[in-house]
N, C-alpha and C positions, 0 to 999 in steps of 0.2 A: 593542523588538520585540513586536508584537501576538502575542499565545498562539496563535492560530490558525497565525500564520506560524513559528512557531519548531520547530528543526530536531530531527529527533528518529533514535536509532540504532537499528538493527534489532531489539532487544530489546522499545525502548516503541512501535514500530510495529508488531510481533507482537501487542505486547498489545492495544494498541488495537483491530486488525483483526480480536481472539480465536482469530489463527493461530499455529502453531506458528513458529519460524522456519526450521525445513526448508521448509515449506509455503510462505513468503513468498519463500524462496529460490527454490523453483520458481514461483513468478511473473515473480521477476527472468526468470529462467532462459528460459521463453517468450514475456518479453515482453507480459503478460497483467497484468501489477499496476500501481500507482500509480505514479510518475515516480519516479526514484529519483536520487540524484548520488554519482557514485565520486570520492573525492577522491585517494584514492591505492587501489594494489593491492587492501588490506582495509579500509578504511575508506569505509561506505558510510552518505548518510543522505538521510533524505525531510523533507521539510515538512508537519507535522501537518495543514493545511489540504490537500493536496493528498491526503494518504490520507482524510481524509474525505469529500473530492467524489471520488475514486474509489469511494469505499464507497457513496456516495450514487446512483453512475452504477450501481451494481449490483441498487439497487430493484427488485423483481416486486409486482406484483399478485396473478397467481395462480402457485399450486403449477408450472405446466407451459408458465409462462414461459421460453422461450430466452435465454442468457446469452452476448452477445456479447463478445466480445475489444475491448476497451478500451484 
């Protein structure tokens, strides 16, 4: 499996993302973060590659750039 595509748990996609994971929680939670897959109840994980092109989608230019819902 390519390192980009390998799966990662809410702890190393906090870090990655520099969020806390309350804060990545409430992503899930609105629906506003990176694709995410629930295998069961509490078992939840992302694909490194796909929180980084989300991160990527989140690029500004300037300071008062609008941040749309992704």
């Amino acid at each position: 499996m390519d390192a980009a595509d390998e799966w990662i748990a809410i702890p190393q996609a906090a870090d990655l993302m520099h969020m806390t994971k309350p804060a990545l929680a409430q992503l899930r939670y609105r629906g506003v973060g990176p694709r995410f897959y629930r295998l069961s109840r509490t078992t939840i994980l992302y694909k490194r590659s796909e929180v980084l092109a989300w991160m990527e989608s989140r690029a500004c230019i300037r300071t008062d750039d609008a941040l749309t819902p992704s």
